[in-house]
C-alpha positions in Angstrom: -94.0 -8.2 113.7 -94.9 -5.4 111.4 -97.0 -2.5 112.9 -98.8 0.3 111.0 -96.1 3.1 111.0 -98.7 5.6 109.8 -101.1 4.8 112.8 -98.5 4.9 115.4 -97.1 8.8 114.2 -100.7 9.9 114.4 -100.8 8.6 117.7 -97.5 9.9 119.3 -98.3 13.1 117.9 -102.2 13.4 119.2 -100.5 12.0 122.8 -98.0 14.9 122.2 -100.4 17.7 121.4 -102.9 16.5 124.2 -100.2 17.1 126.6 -99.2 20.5 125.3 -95.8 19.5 124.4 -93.6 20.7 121.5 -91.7 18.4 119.7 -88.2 19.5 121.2 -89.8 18.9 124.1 -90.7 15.6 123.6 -87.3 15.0 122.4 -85.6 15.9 125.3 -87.5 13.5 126.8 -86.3 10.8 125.0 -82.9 11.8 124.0 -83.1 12.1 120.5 -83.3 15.3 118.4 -86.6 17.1 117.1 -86.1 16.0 113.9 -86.2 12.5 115.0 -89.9 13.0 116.9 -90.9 14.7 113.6 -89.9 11.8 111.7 -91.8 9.6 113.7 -94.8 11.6 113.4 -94.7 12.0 109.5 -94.4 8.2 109.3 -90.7 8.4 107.5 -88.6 6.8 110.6 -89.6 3.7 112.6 -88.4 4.1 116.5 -86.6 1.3 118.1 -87.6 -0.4 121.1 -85.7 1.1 123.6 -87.0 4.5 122.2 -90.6 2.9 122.3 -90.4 2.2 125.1 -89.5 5.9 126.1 -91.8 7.3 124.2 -94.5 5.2 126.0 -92.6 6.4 129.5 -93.1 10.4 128.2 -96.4 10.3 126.7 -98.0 8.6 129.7 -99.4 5.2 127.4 -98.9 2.0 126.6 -96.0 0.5 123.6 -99.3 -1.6 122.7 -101.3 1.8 122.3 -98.6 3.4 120.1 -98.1 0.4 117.9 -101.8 0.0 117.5 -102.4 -3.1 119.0 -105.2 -1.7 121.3 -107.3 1.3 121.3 -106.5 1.5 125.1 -104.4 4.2 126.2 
């Protein structure tokens, strides 16, 4: 299943900023280094399921929301 890569940086980043966070600090989170988050957020790198999943865990939402399959958070 393809997902809109573009949509779902915007939306880790908002969920990031909302919550005051940094990007190290999001990456620490989830175990991967800052310029991985900042990848994700610029569209350029596509996270893997298990690192969906954590980045659902840390920014308190749904894999669904961040993919773009709902509007719901």
């Amino acid at each position: 299943m393809n997902f809109n890569i573009n949509l779902t940086g915007k939306r880790i980043k908002d969920l990031r900023t909302a919550k005051n966070m940094y990007q190290k600090d999001l990456a620490q989170k989830i175990g991967v280094a800052q310029s991985v988050v900042a990848r994700y957020e610029n569209a350029t790198a596509k996270p893997g399921i298990d690192t969906l999943m954590k980045l659902a865990i840390a920014l308190e939402t749904t894999t669904d929301y961040l993919l773009g399959l709902t509007d719901f958070e």
